[in-house]
C-alpha positions in Angstrom: -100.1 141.7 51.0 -96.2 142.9 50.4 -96.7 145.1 47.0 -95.0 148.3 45.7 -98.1 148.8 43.8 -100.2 147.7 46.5 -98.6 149.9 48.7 -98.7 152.9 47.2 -102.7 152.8 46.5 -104.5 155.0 48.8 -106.6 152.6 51.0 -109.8 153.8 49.7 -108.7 152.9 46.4 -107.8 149.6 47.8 -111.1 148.5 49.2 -112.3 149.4 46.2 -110.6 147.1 44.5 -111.5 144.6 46.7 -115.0 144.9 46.4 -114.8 144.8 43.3 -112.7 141.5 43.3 -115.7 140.0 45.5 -117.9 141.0 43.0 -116.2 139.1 40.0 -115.4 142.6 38.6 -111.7 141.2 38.3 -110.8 143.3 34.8 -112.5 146.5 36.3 -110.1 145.6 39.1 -107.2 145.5 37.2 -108.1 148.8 35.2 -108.3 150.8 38.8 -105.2 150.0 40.2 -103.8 150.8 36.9 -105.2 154.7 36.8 -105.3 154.8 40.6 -101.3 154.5 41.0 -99.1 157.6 41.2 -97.3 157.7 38.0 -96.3 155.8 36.6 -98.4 153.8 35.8 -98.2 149.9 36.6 -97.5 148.1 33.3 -101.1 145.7 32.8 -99.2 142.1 33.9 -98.2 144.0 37.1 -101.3 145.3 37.9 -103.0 141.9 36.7 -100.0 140.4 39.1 -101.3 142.5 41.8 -105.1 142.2 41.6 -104.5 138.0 41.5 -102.8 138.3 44.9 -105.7 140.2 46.3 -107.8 138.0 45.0 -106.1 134.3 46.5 -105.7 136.5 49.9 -109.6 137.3 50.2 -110.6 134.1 49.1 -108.5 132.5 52.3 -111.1 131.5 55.5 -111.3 133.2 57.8 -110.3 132.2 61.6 
């Protein structure tokens, strides 16, 4: 996924926010890439923005 705020998380915060999107933990998502990103802090339709992409990207089969 091509992000700015992606890209910046750490990639521990990032599978975090994964499993949590696989969870159905979407909101809690949303909230953790908000306080996770350097400052500053995503704006919420930008995080929302970012956990959606995550979200159609894991949901993709596999090969």
């Amino acid at each position: 996924m091509e992000n700015s705020i992606w890209d910046a998380l750490l990639p521990v915060v990032r599978e975090e926010v994964d499993e949590l999107i696989r969870s159905g933990r979407r909101l809690h998502a949303v909230k953790l890439v908000q306080e996770a990103h350097p400052r500053p802090r995503p704006q919420l339709r930008d995080a929302v923005e970012v956990m959606s992409g995550r979200a159609a990207e894991l949901q993709e089969p596999g090969w």
